[in-house]
N, C-alpha and C positions, 0 to 999 in steps of 0.2 A: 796630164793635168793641164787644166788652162786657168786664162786670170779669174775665173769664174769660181772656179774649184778654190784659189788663195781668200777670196775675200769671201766666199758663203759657204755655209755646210764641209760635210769631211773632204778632204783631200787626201792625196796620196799619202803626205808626209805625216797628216793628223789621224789616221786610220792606221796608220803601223806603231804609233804612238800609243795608240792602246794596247800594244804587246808591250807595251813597257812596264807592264803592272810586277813584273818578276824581277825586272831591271834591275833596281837597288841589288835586288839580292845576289847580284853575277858580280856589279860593278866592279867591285875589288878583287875580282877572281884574279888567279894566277894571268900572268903574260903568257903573249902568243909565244908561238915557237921558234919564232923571227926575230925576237926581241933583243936577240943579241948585237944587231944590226941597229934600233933603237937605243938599246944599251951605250950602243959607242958611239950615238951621237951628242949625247947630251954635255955639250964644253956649254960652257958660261952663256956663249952668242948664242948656241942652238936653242937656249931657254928662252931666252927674249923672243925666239919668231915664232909669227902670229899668221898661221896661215890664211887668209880670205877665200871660203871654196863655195863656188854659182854651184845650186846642187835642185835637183829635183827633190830631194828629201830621201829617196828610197834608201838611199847607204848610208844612213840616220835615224833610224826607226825605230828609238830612244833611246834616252840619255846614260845610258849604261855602253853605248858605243862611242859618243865621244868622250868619255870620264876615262874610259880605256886605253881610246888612242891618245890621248896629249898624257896619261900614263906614259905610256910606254914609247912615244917619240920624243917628250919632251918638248913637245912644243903645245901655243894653243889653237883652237881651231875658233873661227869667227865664219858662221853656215848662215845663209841666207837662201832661201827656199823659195823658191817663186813657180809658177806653170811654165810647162814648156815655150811659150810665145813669147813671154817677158824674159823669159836666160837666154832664148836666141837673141833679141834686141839689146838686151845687157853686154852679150862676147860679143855681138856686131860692131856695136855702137862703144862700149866703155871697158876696154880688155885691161883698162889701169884699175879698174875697180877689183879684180878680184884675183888672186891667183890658180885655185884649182876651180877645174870645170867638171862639174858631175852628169851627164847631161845623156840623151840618147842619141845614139849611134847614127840615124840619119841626119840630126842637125850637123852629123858634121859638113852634109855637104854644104848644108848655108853658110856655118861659121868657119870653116879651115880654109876654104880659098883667100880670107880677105887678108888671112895673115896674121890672125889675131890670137890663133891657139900654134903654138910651136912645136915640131915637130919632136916626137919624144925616141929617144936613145933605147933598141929592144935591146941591146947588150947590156940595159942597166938595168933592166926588167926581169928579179930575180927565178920568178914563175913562169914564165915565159915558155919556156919548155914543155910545162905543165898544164899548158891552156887549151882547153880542148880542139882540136883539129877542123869541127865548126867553123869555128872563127877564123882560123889559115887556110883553109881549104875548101868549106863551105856545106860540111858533111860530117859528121859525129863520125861516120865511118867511111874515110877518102874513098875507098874502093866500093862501097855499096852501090848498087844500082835499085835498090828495093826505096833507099832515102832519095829524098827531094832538097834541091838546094833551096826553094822555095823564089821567088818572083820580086823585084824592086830591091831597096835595100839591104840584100843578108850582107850581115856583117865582113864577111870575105870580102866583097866589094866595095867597101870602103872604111878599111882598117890601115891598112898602106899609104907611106909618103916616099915619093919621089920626085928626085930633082935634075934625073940623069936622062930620063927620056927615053930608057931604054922597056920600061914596062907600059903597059896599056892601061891609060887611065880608066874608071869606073863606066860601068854600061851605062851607069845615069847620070851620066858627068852633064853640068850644068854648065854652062860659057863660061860663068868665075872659073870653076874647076879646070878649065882646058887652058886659061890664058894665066892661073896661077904656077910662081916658080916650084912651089912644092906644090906636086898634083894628088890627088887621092888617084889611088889606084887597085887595080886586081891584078893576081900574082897567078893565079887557078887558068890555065883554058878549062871549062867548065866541059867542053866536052871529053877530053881525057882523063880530067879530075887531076893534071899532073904541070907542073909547072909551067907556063909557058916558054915555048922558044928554049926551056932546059936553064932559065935564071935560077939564081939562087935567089934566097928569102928575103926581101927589100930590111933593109939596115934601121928603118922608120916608121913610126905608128902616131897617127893620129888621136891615138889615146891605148892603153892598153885595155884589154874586155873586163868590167867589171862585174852584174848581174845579169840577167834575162832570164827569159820564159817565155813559153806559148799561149795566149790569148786567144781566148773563144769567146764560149755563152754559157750564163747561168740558165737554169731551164726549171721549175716546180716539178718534180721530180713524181707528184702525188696525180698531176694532170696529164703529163709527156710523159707516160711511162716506157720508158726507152731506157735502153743500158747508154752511159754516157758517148761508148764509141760508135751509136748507132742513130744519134744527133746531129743530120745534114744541119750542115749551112742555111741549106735551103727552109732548116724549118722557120727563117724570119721571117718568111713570105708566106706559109702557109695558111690557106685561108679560114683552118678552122681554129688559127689563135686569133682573129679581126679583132682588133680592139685591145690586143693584149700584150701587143709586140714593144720593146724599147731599142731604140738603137744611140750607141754613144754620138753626143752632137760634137764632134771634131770631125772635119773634111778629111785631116790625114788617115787616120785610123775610122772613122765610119764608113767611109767610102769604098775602105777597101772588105770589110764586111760586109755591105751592101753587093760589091762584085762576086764576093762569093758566092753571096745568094744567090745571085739572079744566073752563077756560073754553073752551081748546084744543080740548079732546073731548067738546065740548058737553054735560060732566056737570051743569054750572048754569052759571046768567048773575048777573052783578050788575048793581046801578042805577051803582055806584058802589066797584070795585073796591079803589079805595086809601080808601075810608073806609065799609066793608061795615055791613051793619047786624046787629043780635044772631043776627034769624033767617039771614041769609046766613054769619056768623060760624060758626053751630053747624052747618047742613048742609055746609058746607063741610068740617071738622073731623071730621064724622060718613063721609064720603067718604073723606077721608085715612085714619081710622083703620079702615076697611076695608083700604085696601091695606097698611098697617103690618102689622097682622093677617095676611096675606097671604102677608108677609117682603118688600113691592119694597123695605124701605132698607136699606143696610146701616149707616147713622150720619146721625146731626146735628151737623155739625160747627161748632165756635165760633169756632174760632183759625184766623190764615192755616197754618198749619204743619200745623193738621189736613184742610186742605184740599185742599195741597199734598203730603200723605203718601199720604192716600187716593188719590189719581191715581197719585203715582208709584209706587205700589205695586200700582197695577191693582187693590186692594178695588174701586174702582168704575170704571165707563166713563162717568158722566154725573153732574154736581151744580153742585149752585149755586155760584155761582165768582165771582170779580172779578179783573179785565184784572190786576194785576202778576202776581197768582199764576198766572193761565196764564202771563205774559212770561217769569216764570222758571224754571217746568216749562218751557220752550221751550227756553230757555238751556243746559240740562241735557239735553237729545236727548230729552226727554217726546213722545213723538205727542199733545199736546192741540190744540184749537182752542178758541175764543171763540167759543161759538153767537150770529146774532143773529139770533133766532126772528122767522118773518115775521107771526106777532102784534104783535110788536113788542119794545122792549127796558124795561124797568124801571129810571127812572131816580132820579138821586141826585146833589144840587147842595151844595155847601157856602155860607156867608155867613159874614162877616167882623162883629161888633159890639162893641160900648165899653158896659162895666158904666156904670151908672145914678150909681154911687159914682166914678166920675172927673168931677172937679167942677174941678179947679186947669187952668186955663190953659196954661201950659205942657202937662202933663200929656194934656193934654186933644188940644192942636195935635198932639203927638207922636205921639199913637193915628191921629188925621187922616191926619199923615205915612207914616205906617208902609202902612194903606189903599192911602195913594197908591204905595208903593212895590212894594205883592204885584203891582199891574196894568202894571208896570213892562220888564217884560220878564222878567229873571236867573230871577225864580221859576217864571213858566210856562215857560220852557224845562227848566228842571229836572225840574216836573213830568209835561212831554211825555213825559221817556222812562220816565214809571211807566205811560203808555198815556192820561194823562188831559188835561181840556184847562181852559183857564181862558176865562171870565168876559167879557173883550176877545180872546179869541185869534184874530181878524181881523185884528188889529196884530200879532202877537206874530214874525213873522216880518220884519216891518221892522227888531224890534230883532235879531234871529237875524243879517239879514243887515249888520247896522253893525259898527262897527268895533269897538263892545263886545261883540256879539255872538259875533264873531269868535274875540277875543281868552280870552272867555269858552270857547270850543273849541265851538260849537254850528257847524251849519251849514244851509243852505235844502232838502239833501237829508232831513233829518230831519223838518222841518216838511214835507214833502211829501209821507213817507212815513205820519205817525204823522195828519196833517190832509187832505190832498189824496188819500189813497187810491193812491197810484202806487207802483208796485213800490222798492224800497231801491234807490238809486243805485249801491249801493255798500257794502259791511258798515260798517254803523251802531252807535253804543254805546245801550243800551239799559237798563235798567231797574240790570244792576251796574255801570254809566259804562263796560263794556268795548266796542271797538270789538268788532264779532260777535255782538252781543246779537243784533240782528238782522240775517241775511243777507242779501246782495246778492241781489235780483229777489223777494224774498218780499213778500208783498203782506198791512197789516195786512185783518183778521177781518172783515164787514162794510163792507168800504171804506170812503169817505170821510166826514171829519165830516159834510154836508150829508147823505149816505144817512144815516147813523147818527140822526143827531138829529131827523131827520123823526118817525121812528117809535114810539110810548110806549104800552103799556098802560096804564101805572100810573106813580108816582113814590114813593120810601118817603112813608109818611105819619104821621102823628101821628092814631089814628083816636077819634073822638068816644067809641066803644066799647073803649076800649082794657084797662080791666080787665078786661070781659068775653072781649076777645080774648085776653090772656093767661092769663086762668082754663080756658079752654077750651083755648089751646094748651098748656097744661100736662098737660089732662087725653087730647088727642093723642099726648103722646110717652110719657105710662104706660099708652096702650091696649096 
């Protein structure tokens, strides 16, 4: 999301907000299964705190999520939503402003060096255990050699804080990073997939893992007749879509779908995809603005809404996309698919963290509490039907199938469809909470989580180069 996406057309937070049409009707469902942990927080003081959380929106994708949580923590929650550019300059710049930070996974390497988000306790982190091996190890399955860790930011690389000097900080460690006293770090040699040096698991987390997903391309599905896992990268570039191509206008995340492209069609190679160097930066750029030149785009789209328009209007048959905006082109009779390119998909994790400036006790347990409650159950189900998954979502189907679960209107048919890859039981509610979101025997995009998360070219990144990269992707979109 950028500041463009907050002040015009749909954004992230406002497009999950139309799954909120079922909301009411959950809000009062039974508590998570955690809740007893909630339960015992609620003294007198616990009531009064107000937590303030910098949030991208996505772990708020309506009001039936927060009615829940100050439910069952007893506290209130005060959300301020903004794009990703203005909550980096907000935790930069003003860490007194808020206490919880909701934010993606590569800012941290902007905002944890400066000191401004505090290093969080994994022995307080009740799930922990439960979180997929991705995120600690950088591979759904530590031992796979068939899975890719994927290029620049995967979360393994910088989930970790240290203060001890004894682990190696991030492959893309920025100068802040190296000369900060708590460093981000990597725990993995990635070429044994097995701890380095024989440490044990660093004591500190820069946030614990909250949601993520693979991001590709939406594609008209009636003109690319292609099975979704048979959709290169490469088909951005191809020249018999001229005119019809969209590619998201963010440097972080466009850039590195343009590298794919042009990796796809063996236009160049990089060392290091999600964290390119000046000279990879500028021939890449030099490539793209060839085909601009050209006419293949027809836009650079910013807002989900321009996203969404452009399909549903047939301007284009192919662009960079993310899973709700196809769910609800879907919803609406749109012929799109969710490409998942057999290069692989480009992914994008979120992390949960506590401003530097939460110092009081109470205050402090609450943010704790709160942690403990997103890995809880009620949220990832919610978030399921935006197509995305959460963090522990190997449990998250024991809570689906309890009697809170239940109660809450979820059931084991949706976790089977949106995680297990098996055709819909049965017309499923989806992304606007309507039963029909998704039809009976449709089968999601890519199949199941395990194919899906195997696969990564890349992960957004936070790149060492990044002035240079947006001076040059500026000088891209005016060729």
């Amino acid at each position: 999301m950028s500041k463009n996406e907050k002040r015009s057309g749909l954004s992230r937070r406002q497009l999950l907000k139309r799954g909120a049409v079922g909301g009411a009707a959950i809000a009062g469902a039974g508590s998570l299964s955690g809740s007893a942990l909630a339960a015992g927080s609620r003294s007198g003081k616990q009531e009064a705190i107000t937590l303030r959380v910098l949030s991208l929106g996505v772990e708020w994708p309506n009001p039936a999520v927060q009615k829940q949580a100050e439910k069952d923590l007893g506290v209130k929650f005060e959300i301020t939503a903004v794009g990703s550019v203005e909550q980096t300059q907000k935790a930069v710049t003003a860490p007194e402003s808020f206490d919880i930070f909701g934010g993606y996974h590569q800012q941290t390497m902007q905002i944890f060096p400066t000191g401004n988000l505090q290093p969080i306790e994994i022995s307080k982190i009740k799930a922990w255990k439960d979180i997929y091996p991705i995120f600690k190890q950088g591979k759904l399955n530590p031992a796979s050699t068939a899975c890719s860790y994927g290029a620049g930011d995967a979360p393994f690389r910088v989930l970790y804080v240290d203060s001890t000097g004894k682990y190696k900080p991030s492959v893309a460690s920025t100068a802040a990073n190296l000369k900060a006293k708590n460093k981000i770090v990597g725990w993995i040699d990635e070429k044994t997939g097995k701890p380095a040096g024989g440490l044990p698991e660093p004591k500190y987390t820069v946030g614990p893992p909250a949601h993520f997903n693979m991001d590709s391309m939406g594609y008209n599905s009636e003109v690319i007749q292609l099975a979704a896992d048979k959709v290169s990268w490469g088909q951005l570039l191809n020249p018999k879509w001229k005119g019809r191509v969209s590619i998201l206008n963010d440097p972080t995340i466009g850039m590195i779908d343009a590298g794919n492209a042009a990796a796809a069609l063996g236009l160049m190679k990089f060392k290091d995809i999600g964290n390119m160097s000046k000279a990879e930066i500028d021939t890449l750029m030099k490539i793209m603005s060839k085909y601009k030149k050209q006419g293949q785009f027809r836009a650079f789209w910013s807002t989900f809404n321009e996203s969404v328009n452009l399909m549903a209007s047939k301007e284009v048959v192919i662009e960079s996309m993310w899973s709700p905006a196809v769910a609800l082109l879907t919803t609406q009779g749109v012929p799109v698919k969710f490409a998942a390119p057999p290069e692989g998909f480009r992914g994008w994790a979120s992390a949960t963290g506590i401003s530097s400036k939460v110092t009081d006790p109470a205050k402090l347990q609450a943010c704790y509490d709160y942690i403990n409650w997103t890995h809880g159950g009620f949220l990832g189900a919610q978030i399921m039907r935006q197509g995305y998954y959460v963090g522990n979502g190997a449990k998250l189907n024991d809570w689906i199938a309890s009697p809170a679960g239940k109660a809450a209107g979820f059931s084991s048919a949706e976790y089977d469809y949106w995680y297990n890859g098996k055709p819909a039981a049965t017309d499923l509610p989806g992304i606007t909470g309507q039963v029909g979101d998704v039809k009976k025997g449709s089968v999601r995009d890519g199949g199941s989580f395990t194919k899906r998360a195997c696969r990564y070219t890349a992960w957004n990144s936070f790149m060492v180069e990044n002035e240079f990269q947006t001076t040059r992707w500026n000088d891209f979109l005016s060729a």
